[in-house]
N, C-alpha and C positions, 0 to 999 in steps of 0.2 A: 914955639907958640906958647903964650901963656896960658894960665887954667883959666880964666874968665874969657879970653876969646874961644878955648875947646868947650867948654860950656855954653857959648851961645851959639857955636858951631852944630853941637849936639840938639840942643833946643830948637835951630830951625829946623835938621835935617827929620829929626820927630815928628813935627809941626807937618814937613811934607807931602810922609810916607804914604798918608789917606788919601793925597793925588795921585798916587804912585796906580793903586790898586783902584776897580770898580765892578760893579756888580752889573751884570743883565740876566735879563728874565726873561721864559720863552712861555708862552702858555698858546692855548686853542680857545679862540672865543666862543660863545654861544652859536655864531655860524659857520663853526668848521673852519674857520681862517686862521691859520698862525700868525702871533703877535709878538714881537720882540720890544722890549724897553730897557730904559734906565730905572724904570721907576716901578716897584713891582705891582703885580697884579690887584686888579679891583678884588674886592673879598669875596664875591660871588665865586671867582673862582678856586677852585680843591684846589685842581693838580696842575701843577707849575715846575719850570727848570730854574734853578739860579745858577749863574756863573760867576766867579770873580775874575776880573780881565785883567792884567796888568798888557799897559799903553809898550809896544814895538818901538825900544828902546831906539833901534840903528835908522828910525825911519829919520830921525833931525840929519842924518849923514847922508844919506839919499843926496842922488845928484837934483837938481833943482826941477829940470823935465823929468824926472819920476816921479817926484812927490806931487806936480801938477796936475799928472795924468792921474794918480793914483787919488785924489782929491776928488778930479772932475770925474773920473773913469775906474773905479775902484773893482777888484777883480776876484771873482768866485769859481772853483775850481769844485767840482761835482763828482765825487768818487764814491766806491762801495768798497768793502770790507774783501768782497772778491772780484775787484776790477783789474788787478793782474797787471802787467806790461802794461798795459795802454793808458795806467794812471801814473806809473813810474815814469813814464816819457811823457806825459804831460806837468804833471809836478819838475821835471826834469830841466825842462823846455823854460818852465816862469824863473828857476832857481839860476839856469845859466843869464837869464837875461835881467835877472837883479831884478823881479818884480815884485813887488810887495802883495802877496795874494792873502784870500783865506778859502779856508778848503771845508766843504760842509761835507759830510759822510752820511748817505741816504742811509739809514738803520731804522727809520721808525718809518710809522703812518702817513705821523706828521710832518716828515721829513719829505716821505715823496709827495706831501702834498701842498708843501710850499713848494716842491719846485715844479708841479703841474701847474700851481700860479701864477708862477714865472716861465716857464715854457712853453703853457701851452697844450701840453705832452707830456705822454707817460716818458717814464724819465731813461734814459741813454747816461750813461758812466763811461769814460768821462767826459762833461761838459764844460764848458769855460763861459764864464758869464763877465764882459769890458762896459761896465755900465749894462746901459738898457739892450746892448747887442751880445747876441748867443751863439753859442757855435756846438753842437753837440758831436760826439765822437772826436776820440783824438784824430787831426791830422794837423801837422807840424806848421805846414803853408797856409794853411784857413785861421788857426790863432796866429801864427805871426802878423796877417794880415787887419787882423781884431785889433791886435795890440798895438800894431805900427797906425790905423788910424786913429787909434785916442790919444796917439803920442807919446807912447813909452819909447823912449830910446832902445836898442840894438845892442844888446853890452852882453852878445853870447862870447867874445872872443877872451 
């Protein structure tokens, strides 16, 4: 390859890299509510989280009904720091069946009290959250059946 095409090689691959990476922000508004953005917080507020995210590279490889489910039906997995077994066999369970999850770990206030927002309920470790439907406590048959309605494919084998 010549120098002027690795030099414009290098200049796109540069030019990219700021897609590559993003940031979000987590703060608690004036009414107790947890807030998550791209865009950071209003300046009234102090105290805020920033994350830098980079984009789940293997999801473009994803079979076609996973990425569908995972779009329409995107999936939340509810753990503690001392949830023991029953979070290992649920993380288990998403990772034999190729599900693109994210896993929030109750450690703060704010933590259980976004998932009292979305539950409902004082909080149960582990929960699995398929879209807008919840299933709290591991049991193996009650998420499969979570996940086999939003139409993730079967791919423990």
């Amino acid at each position: 390859m010549n120098a002027g095409r690795l030099a414009a090689l290098g200049l796109l691959a540069g030019l990219a890299l700021p897609a590559f990476a993003q940031s979000a922000y987590r703060w608690v508004d004036k009414d107790g509510r947890v807030q998550y953005s791209d865009q950071p917080p209003p300046p009234t507020v102090q105290k805020f989280e920033e994350r830098h995210l980079t984009p789940n590279q293997s999801t473009a490889q994803l079979p076609y009904a996973t990425r569908k489910a995972s779009a329409a039906f995107p999936v939340t997995l509810y753990t503690s720091k001392d949830c023991g077994q029953p979070c290992e066999d649920g993380r288990k369970l998403l990772q034999q069946r190729k599900i693109p999850f994210t896993e929030t770990r109750l450690e703060s206030a704010e933590d259980v009290a976004a998932f009292k927002a979305r539950f409902h309920k004082e909080p149960t470790v582990p929960s699995l959250a398929v879209g807008k439907d919840k299933d709290e406590g591991y049991a193996a048959a009650s998420w499969n059946r979570l996940l086999d309605s939003a139409g993730y494919p079967n791919r423990s084998n």
